[in-house]
N, C-alpha and C positions, 0 to 999 in steps of 0.2 A: 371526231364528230360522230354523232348518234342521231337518229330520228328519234321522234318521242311524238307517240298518241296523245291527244288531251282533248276530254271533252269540258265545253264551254259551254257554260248556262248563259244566255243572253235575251231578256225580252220574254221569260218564261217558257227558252225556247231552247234544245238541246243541241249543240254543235258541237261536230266533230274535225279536227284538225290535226297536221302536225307541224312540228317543229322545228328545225334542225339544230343542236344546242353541242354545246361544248359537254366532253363527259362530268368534268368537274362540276359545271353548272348546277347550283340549287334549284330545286322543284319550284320552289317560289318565283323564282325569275324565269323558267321558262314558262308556269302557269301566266305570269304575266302578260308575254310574251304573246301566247295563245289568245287570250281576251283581247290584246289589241290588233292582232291578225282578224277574229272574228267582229269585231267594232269595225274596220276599217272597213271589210267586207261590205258590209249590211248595214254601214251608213253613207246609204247613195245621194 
């Protein structure tokens, strides 16, 4: 397992996040991954 930084544009709006992702894991699914951490977030 690996933490991984990712910043998420959401709302024309810069966020910063991590992840905890498998090392195999494609950038693409953890990028995903990120957006829905950050949507969950900041849709109260």
């Amino acid at each position: 397992m690996i933490e991984v930084f990712v910043t998420v544009n959401y709302k024309d709006r810069k966020y910063h996040t991590n992840v905890i992702a498998e090392k195999e894991m494609p950038f693409e699914k953890i990028k995903r991954i990120a957006e829905a951490q950050v949507k969950k977030q900041w849709n109260i």
